[in-house]
mmCIF file of the N, C-alpha and C atoms, coordinates in Angstrom:
data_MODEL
# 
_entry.id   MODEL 
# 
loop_
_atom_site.group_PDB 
_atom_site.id 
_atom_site.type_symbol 
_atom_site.label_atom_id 
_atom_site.label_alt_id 
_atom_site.label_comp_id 
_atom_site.label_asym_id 
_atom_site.label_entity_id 
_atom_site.label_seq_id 
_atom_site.pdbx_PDB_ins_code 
_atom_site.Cartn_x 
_atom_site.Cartn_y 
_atom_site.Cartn_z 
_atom_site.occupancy 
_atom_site.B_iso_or_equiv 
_atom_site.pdbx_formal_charge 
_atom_site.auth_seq_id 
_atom_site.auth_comp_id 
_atom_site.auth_asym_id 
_atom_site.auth_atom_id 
_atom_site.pdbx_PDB_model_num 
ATOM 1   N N  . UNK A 1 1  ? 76.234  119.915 107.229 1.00 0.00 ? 1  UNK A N  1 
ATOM 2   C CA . UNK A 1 1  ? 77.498  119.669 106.564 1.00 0.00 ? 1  UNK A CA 1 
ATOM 3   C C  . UNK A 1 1  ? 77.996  120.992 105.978 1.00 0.00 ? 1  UNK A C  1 
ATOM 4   N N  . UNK A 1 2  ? 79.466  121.657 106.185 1.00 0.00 ? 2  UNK A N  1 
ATOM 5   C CA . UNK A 1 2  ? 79.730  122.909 106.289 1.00 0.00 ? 2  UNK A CA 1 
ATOM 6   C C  . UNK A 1 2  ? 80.414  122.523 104.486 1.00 0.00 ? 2  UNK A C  1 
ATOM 7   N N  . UNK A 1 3  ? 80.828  123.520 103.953 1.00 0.00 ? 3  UNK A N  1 
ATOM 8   C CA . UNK A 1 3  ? 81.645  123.196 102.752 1.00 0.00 ? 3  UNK A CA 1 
ATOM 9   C C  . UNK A 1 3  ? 82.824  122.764 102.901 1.00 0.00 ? 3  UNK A C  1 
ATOM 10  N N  . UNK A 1 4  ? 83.652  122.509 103.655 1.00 0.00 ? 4  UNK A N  1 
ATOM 11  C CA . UNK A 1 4  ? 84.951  122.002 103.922 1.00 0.00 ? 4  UNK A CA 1 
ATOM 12  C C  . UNK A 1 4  ? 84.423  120.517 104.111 1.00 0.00 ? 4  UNK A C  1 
ATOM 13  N N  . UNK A 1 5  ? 83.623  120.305 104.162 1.00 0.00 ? 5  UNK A N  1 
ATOM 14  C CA . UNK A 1 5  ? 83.327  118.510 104.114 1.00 0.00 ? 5  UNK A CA 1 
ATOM 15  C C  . UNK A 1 5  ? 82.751  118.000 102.857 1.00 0.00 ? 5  UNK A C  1 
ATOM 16  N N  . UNK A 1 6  ? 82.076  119.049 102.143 1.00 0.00 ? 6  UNK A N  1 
ATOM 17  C CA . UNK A 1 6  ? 81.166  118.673 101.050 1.00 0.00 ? 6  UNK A CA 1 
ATOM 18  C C  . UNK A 1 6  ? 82.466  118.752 99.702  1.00 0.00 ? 6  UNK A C  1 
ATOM 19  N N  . UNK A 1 7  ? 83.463  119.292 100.377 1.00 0.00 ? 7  UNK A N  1 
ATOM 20  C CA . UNK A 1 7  ? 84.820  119.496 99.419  1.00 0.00 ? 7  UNK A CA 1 
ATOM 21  C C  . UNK A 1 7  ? 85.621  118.248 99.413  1.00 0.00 ? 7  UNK A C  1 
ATOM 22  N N  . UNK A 1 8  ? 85.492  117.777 100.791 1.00 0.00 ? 8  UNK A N  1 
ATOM 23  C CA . UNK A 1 8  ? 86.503  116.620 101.179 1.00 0.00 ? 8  UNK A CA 1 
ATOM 24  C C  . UNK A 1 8  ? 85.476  115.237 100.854 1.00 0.00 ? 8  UNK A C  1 
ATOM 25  N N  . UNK A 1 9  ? 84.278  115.073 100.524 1.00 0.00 ? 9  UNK A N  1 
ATOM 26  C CA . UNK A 1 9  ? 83.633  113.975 100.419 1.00 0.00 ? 9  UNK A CA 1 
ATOM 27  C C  . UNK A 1 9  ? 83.713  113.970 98.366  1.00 0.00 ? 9  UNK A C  1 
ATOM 28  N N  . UNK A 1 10 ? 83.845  115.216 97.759  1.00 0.00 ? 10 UNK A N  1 
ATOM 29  C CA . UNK A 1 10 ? 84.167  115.138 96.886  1.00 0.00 ? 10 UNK A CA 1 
ATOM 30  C C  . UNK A 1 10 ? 85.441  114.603 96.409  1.00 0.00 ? 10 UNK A C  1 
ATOM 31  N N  . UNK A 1 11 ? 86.314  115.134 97.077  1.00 0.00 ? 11 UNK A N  1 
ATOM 32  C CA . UNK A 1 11 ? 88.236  114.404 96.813  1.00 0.00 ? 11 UNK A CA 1 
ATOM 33  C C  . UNK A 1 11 ? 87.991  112.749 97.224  1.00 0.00 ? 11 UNK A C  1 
ATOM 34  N N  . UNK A 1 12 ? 87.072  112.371 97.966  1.00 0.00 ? 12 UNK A N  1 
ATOM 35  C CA . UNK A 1 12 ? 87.075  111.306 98.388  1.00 0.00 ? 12 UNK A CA 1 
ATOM 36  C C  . UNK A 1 12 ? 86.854  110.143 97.506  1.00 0.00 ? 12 UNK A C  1 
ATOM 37  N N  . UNK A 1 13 ? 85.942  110.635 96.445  1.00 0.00 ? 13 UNK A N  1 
ATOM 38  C CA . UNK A 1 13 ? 85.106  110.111 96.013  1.00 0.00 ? 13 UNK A CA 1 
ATOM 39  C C  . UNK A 1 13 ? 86.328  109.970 94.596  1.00 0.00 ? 13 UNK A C  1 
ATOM 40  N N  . UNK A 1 14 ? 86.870  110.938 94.498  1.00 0.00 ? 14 UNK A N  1 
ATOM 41  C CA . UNK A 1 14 ? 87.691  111.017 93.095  1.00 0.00 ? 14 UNK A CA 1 
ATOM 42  C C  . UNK A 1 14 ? 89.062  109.752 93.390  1.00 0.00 ? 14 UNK A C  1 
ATOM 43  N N  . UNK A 1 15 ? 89.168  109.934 94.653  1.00 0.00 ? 15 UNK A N  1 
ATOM 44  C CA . UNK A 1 15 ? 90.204  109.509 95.557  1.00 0.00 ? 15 UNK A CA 1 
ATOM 45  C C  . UNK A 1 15 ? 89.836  107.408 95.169  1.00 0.00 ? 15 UNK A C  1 
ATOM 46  N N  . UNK A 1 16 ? 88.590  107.274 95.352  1.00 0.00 ? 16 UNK A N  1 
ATOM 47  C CA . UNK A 1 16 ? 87.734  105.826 95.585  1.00 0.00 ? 16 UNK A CA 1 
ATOM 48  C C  . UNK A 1 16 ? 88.154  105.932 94.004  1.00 0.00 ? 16 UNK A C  1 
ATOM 49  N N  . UNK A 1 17 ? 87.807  106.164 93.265  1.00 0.00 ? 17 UNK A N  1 
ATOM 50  C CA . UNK A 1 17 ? 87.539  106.168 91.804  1.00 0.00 ? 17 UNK A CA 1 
ATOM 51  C C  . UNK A 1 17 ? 88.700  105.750 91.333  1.00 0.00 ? 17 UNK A C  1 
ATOM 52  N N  . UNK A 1 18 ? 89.383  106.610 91.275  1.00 0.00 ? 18 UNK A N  1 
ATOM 53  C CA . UNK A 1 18 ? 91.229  106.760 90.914  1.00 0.00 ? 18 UNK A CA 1 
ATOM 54  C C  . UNK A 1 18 ? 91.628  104.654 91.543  1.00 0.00 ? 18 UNK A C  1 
ATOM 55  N N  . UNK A 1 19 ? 91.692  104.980 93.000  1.00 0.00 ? 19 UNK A N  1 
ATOM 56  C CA . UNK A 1 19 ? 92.087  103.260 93.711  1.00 0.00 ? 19 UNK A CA 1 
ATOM 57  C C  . UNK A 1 19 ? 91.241  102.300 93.247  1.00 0.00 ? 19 UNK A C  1 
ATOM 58  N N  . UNK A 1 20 ? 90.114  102.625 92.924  1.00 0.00 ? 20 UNK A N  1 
ATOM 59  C CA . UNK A 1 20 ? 89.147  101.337 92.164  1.00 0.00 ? 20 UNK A CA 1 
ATOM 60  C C  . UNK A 1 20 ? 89.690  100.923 90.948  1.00 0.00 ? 20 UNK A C  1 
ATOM 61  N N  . UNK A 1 21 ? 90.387  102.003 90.104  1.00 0.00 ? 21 UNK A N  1 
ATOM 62  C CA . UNK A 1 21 ? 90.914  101.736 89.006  1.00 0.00 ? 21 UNK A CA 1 
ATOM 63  C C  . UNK A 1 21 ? 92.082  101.006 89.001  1.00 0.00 ? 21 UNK A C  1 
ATOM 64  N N  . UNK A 1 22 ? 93.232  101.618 89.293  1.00 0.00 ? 22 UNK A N  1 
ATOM 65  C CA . UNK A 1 22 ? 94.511  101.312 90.066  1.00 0.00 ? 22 UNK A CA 1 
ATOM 66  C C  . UNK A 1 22 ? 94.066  99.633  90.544  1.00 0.00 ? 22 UNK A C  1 
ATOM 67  N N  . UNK A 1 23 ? 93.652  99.383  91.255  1.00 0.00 ? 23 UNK A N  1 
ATOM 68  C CA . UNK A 1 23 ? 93.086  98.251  91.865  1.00 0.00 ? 23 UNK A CA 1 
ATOM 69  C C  . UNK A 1 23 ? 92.545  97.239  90.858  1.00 0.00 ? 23 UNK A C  1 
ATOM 70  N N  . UNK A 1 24 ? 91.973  97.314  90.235  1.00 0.00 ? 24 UNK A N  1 
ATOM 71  C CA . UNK A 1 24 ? 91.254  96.569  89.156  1.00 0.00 ? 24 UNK A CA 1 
ATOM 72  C C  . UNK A 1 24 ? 92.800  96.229  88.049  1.00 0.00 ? 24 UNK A C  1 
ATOM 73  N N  . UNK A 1 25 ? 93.785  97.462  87.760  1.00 0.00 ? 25 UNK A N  1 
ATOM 74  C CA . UNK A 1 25 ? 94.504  97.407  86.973  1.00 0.00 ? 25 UNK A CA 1 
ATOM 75  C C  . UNK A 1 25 ? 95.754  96.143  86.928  1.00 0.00 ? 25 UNK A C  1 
ATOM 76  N N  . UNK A 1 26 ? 96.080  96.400  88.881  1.00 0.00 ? 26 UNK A N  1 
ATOM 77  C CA . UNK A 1 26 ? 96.784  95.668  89.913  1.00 0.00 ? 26 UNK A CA 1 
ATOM 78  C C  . UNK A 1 26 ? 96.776  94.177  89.729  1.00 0.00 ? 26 UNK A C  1 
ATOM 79  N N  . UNK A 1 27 ? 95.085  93.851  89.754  1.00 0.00 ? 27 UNK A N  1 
ATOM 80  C CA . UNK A 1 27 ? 94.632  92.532  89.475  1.00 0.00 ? 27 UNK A CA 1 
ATOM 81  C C  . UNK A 1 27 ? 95.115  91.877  88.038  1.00 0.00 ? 27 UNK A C  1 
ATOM 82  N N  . UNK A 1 28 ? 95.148  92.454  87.590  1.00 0.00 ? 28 UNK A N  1 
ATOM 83  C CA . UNK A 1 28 ? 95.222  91.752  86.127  1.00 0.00 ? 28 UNK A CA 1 
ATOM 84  C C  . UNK A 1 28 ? 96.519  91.694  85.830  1.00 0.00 ? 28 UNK A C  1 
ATOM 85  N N  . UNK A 1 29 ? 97.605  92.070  86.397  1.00 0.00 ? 29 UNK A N  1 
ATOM 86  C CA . UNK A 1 29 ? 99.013  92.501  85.720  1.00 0.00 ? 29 UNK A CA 1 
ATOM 87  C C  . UNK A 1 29 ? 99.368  92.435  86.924  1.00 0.00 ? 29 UNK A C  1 
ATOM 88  N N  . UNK A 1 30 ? 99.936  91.954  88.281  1.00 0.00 ? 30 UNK A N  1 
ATOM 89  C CA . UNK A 1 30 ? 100.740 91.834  89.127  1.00 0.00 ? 30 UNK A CA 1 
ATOM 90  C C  . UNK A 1 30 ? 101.883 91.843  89.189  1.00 0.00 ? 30 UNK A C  1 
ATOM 91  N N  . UNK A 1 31 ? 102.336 93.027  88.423  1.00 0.00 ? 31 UNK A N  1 
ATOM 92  C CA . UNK A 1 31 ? 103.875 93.256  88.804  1.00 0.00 ? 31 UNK A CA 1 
ATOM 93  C C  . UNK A 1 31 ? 104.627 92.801  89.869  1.00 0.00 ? 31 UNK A C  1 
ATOM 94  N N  . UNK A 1 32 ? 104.034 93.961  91.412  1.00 0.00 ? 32 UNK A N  1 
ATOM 95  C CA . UNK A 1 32 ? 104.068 93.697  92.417  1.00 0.00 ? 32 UNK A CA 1 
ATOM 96  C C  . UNK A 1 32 ? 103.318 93.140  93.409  1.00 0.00 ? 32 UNK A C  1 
ATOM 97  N N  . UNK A 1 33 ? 104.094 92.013  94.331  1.00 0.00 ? 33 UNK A N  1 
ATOM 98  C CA . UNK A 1 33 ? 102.667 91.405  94.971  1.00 0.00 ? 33 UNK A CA 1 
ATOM 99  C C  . UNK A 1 33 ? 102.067 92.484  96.454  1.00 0.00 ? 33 UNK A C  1 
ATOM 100 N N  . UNK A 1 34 ? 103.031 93.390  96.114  1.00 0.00 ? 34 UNK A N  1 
ATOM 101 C CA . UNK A 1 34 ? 102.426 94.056  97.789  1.00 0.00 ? 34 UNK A CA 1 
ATOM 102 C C  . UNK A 1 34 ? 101.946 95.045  97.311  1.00 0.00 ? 34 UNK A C  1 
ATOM 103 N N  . UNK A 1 35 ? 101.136 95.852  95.901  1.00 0.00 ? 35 UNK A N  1 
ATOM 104 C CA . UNK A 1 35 ? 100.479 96.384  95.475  1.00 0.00 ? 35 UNK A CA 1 
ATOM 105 C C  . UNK A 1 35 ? 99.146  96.028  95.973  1.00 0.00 ? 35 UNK A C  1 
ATOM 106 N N  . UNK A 1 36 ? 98.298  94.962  95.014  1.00 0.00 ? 36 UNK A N  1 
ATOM 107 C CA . UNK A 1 36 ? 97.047  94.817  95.723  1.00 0.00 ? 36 UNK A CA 1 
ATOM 108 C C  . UNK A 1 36 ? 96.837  95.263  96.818  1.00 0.00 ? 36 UNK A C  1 
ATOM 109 N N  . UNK A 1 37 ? 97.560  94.286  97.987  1.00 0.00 ? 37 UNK A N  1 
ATOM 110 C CA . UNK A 1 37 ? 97.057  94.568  100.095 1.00 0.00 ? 37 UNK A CA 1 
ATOM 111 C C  . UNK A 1 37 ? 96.716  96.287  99.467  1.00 0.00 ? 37 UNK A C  1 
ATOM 112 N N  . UNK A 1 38 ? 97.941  96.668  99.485  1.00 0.00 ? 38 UNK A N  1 
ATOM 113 C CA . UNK A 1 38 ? 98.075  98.245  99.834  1.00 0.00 ? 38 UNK A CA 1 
ATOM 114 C C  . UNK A 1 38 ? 97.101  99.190  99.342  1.00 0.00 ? 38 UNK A C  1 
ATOM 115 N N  . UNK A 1 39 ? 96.932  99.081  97.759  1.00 0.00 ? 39 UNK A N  1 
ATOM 116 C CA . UNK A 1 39 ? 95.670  99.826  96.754  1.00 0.00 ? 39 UNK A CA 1 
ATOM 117 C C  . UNK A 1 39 ? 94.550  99.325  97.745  1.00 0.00 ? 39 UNK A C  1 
ATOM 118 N N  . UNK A 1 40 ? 94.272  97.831  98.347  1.00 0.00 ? 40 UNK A N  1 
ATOM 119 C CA . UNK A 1 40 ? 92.510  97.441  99.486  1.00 0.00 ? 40 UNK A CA 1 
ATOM 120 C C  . UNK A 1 40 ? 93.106  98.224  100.684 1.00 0.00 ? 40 UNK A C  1 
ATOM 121 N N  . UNK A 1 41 ? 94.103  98.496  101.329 1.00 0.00 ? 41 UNK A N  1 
ATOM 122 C CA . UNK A 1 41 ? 94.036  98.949  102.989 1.00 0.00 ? 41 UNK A CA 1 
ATOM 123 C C  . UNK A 1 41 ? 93.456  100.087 102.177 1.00 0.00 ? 41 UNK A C  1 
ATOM 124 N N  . UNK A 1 42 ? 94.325  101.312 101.148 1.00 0.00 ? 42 UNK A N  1 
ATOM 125 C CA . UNK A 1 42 ? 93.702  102.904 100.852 1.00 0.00 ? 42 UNK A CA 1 
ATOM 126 C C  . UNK A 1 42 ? 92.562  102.776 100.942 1.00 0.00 ? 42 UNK A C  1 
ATOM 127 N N  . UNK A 1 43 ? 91.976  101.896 99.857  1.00 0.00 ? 43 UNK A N  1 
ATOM 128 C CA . UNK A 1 43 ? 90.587  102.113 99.210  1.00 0.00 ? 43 UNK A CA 1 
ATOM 129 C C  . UNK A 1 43 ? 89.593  101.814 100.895 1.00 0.00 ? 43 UNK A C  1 
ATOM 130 N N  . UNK A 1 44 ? 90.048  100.966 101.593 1.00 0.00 ? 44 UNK A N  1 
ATOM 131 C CA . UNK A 1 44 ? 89.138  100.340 102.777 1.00 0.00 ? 44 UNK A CA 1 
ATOM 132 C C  . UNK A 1 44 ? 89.182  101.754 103.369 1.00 0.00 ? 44 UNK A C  1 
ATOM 133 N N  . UNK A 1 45 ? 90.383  102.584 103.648 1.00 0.00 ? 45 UNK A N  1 
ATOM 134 C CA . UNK A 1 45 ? 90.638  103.549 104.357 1.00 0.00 ? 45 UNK A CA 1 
ATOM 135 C C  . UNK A 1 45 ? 89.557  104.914 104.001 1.00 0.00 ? 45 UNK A C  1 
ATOM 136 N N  . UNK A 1 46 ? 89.708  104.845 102.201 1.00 0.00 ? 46 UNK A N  1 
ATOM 137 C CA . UNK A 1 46 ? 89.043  105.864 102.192 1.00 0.00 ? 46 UNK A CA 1 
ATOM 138 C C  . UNK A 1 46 ? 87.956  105.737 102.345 1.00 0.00 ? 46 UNK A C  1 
ATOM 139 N N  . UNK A 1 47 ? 86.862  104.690 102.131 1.00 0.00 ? 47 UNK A N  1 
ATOM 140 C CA . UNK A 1 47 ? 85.484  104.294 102.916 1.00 0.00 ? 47 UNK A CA 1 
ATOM 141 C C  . UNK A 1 47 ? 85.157  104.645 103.650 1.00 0.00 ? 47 UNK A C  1 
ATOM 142 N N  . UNK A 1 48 ? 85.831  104.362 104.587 1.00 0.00 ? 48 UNK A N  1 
ATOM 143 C CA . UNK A 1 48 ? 86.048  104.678 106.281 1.00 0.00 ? 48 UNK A CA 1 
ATOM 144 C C  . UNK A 1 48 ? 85.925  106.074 106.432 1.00 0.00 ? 48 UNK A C  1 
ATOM 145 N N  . UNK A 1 49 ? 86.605  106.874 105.864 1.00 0.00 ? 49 UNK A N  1 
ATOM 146 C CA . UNK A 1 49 ? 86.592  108.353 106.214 1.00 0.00 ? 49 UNK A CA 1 
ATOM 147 C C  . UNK A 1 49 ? 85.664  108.702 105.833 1.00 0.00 ? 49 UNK A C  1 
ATOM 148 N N  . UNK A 1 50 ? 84.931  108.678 104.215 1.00 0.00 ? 50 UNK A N  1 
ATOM 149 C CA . UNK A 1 50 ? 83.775  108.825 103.732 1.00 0.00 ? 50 UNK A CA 1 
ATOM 150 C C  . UNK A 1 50 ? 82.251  108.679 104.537 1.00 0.00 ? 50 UNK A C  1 
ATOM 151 N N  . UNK A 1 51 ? 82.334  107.337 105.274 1.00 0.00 ? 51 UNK A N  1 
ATOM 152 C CA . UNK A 1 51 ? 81.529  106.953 105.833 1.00 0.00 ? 51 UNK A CA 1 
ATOM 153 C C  . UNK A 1 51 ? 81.694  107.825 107.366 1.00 0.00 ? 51 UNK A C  1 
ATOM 154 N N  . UNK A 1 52 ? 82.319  108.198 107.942 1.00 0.00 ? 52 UNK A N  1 
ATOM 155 C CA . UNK A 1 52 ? 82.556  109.002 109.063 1.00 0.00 ? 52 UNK A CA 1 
ATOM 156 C C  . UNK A 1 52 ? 82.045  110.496 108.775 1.00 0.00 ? 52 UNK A C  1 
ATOM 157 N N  . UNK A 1 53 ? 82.157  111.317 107.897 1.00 0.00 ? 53 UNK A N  1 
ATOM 158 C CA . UNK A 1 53 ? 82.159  112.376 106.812 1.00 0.00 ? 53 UNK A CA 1 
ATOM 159 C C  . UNK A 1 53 ? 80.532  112.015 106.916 1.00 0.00 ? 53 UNK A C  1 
ATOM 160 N N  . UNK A 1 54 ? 80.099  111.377 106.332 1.00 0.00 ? 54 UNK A N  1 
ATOM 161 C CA . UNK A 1 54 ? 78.592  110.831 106.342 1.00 0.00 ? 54 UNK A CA 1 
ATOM 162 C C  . UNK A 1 54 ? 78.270  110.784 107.402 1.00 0.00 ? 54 UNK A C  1 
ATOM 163 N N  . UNK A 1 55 ? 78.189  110.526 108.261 1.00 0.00 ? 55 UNK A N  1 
ATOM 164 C CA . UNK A 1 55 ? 78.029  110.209 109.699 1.00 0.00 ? 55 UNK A CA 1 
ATOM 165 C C  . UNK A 1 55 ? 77.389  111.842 110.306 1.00 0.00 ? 55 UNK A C  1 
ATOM 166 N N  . UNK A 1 56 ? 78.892  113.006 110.390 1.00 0.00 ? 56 UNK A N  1 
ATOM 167 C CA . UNK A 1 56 ? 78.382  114.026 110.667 1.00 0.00 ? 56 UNK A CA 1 
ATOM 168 C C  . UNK A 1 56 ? 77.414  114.478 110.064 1.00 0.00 ? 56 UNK A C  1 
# 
């Protein structure tokens, strides 16, 4: 794993953190209903990359 990944698994992680929050916040106060989907596709998304990132 070169440092340009060990950089990007870090943003990732801040990235998960930040939408976990956001997400949790979403739930409780539903302003908007097309918030939630959208905050789970990111958060699913950023998994995904994380886990790919992991992979190499």
């Amino acid at each position: 794993m070169d440092k340009k990944q060990k950089k990007r698994m870090e943003v990732l992680h801040q990235k998960i953190a930040k939408l976990q929050q956001q997400l949790t916040g979403a739930k409780r106060q539903p302003d908007d209903p097309a918030e939630v989907p959208r905050l789970e596709r990111e958060l699913a998304a950023a998994h995904a990359e994380l886990a790919a990132l992991k992979q190499t």
